[in-house]
C-alpha positions in Angstrom: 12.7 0.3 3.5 10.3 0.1 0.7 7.4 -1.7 1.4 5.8 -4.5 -0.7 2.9 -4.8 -2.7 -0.5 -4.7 -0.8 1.0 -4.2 2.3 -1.3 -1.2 4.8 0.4 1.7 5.3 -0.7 4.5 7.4 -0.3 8.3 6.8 0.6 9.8 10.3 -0.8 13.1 10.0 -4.2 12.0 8.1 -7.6 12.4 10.8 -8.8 9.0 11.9 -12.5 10.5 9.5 -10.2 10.7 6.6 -10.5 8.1 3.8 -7.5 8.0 2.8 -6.0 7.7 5.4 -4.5 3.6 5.3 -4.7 2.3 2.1 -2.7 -0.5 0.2 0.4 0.0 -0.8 1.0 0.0 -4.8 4.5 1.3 -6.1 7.0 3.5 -5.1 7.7 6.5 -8.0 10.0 9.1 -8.5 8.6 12.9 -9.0 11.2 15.5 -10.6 10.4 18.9 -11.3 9.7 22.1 -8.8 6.8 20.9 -7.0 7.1 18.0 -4.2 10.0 16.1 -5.7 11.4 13.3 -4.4 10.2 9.6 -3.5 6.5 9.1 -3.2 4.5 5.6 -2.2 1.1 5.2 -4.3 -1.6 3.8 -2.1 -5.4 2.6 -3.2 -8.2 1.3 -1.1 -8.4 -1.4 -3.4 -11.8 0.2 -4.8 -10.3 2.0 -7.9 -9.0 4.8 -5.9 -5.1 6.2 -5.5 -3.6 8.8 -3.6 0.4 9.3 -2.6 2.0 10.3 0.7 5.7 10.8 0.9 7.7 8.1 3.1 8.8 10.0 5.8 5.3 10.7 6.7 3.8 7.0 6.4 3.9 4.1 9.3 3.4 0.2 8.2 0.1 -0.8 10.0 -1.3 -4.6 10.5 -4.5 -5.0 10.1 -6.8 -8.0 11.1 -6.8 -10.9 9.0 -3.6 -10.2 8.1 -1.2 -12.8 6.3 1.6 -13.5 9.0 3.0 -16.7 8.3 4.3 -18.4 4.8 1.6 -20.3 4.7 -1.0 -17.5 4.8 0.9 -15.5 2.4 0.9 -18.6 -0.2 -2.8 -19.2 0.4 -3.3 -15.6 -0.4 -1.3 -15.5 -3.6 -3.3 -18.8 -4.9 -6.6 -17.4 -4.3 -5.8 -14.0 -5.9 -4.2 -15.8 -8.7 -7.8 -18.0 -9.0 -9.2 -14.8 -9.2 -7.2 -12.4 -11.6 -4.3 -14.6 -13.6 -0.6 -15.1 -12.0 1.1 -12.4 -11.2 3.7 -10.2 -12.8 
């Protein structure tokens, strides 16, 4: 399952002192070719920065603060909206 925008997500063999280690989750992309093909997640940490991890090796993490209910998730969208423009 595919996770959705801005959801955490956790790479499982990444040291708790790496950076990179939960981040954001961004899209979903497809690489061809020779080297690591296959499905990859993009992650950022919101700061400007990406990286990608493979699925197989990533875990969905909460994180405190976290938008649970509908009415969370709605306040959430507004105030980013406020911010940046409506989405999509």
């Amino acid at each position: 399952m595919t996770p959705k925008f801005g959801d955490w997500i956790r790479g499982v063999f990444a040291s708790e002192s790496n950076p990179r280690r939960d981040g954001m989750f961004v899209r979903e992309k497809l690489n061809s070719g020779r080297l690591n093909p296959g499905k990859w997640w993009e992650l950022t940490d919101g700061k400007g920065e990406f990286w990608s991890y493979p699925p197989t090796s990533c875990i969905a993490i909460p994180y405190e603060g976290a938008p649970v209910t509908p009415e969370q998730i709605a306040q959430r969208d507004a105030e980013w909206e406020k911010q940046h423009g409506k989405k999509g």
